[in-house]
N, C-alpha and C positions, 0 to 999 in steps of 0.2 A: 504494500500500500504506500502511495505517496504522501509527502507529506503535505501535501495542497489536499488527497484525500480525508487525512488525517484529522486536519484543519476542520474542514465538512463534515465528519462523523458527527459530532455533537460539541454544544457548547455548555464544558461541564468546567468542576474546577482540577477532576480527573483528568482528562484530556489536556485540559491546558497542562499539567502536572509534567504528564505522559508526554508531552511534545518539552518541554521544560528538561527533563531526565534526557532524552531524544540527543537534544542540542548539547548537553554536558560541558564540557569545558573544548570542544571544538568549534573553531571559529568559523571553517568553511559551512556547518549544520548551521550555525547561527547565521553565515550571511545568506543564505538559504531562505531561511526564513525570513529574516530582512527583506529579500527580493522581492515575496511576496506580502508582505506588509508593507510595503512602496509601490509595486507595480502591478500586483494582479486589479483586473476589473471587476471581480466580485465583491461588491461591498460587504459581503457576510464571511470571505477569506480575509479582508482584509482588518474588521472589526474582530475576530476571534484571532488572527494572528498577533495582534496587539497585546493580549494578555500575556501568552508566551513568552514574547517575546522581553516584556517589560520584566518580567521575573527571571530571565537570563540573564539583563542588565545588572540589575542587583547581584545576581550570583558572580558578573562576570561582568563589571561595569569596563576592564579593556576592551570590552568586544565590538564595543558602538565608537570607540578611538576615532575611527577614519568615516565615519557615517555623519556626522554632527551637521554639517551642509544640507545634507540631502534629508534628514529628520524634522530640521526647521522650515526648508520649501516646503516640505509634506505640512508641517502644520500649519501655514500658510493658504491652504487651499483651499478657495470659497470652495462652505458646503460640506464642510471635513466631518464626520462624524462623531460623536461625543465620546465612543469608546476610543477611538482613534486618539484625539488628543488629550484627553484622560488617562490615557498606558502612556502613552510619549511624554506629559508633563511627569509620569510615576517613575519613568526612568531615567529622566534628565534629572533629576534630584539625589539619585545614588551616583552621578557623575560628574567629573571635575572637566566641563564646556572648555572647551578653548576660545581664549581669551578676545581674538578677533572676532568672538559671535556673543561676547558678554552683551554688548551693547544693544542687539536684535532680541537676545533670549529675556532681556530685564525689559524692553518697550514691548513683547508678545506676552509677555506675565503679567506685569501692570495692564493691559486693556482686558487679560482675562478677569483681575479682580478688579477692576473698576466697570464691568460688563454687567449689567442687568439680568440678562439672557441668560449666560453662562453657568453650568450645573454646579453644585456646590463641592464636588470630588475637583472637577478639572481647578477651580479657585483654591480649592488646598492645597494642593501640589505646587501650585504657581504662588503661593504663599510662600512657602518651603522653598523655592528654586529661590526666590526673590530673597529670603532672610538669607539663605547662603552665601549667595553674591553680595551681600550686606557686609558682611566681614570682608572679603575685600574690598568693597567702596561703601563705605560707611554714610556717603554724604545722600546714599539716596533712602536711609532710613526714614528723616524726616516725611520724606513726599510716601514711604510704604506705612507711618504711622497715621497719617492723616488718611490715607484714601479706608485706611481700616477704620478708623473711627468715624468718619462720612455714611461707612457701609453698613457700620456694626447692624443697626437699629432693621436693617432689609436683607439681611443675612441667615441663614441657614445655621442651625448649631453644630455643622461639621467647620463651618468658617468660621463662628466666633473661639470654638474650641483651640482650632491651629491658632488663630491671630492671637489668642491671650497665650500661650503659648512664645511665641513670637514679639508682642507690645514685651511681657516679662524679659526675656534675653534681651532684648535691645536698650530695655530700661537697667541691666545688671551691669 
């Protein structure tokens, strides 16, 4: 069975597990799966390849090294999917961005938490991505404290949970 098969069998957290174990600590399994979580045109390949894929990251955060480019045009694309940029925000948070794309990933996190629209999982993450990059440019706390307390009051308790969280460390 392929792993595009694989993919299609069901969307479990088994599966996702099973494709997870699959990829191991090999990097060509893993860009595999990258290919198709970039380029197949099934939207239900590409929404269930995202799970997988983001708990590789973490297992294996070198594995996305030379992908950073092509992950941020992906979430750039009117229309993207919520599970789509929900795993991609999940595993840009276990990774240290290069630094040429700080500037692009910190303006894509700031309009994810200052977005009305925006699900309250993907705002977490881009909480998280954003406090990150906070320790090394400390000067853009101010503008991540204020859009959090503008927000607090229209917020989700998975967003006030992170962001107090977050106001605390930045306030220590």
């Amino acid at each position: 069975m392929s792993l595009r098969d694989t993919i299609l069998k069901e969307h479990s957290k088994a599966n996702c597990l099973k494709i997870v174990n699959w990829v191991g600590d090999d990097q060509k399994k893993f860009n595999e799966l990258l290919r198709l979580f970039l380029a197949d045109e099934n939207i239900c390949v590409v929404q269930r390849a995202s799970w997988p894929l983001s708990y590789a990251v973490e297992a294996h955060p070198s594995f996305i090294r030379s992908h950073f480019s092509k992950l941020l045009k992906n979430l750039r694309k009117p229309g993207l999917q919520d599970a789509v940029k929900r795993n991609t925000l999940r595993m840009l948070q276990y990774t240290d961005v290069p630094e040429r794309l700080h500037g692009e990933l910190m303006n894509d996190c700031f309009a994810y938490i200052e977005s009305v629209t925006e699900k309250p999982a993907i705002k977490a993450f881009a909480l998280t991505i954003l406090y990150n990059l906070s320790l090394q440019y400390p000067d853009i706390r101010p503008e991540l404290k204020t859009i959090i307390e503008d927000r607090w009051d229209y917020e989700s308790a998975a967003f006030r949970s992170r962001a107090r969280k977050i106001l605390k460390a930045i306030a220590s």
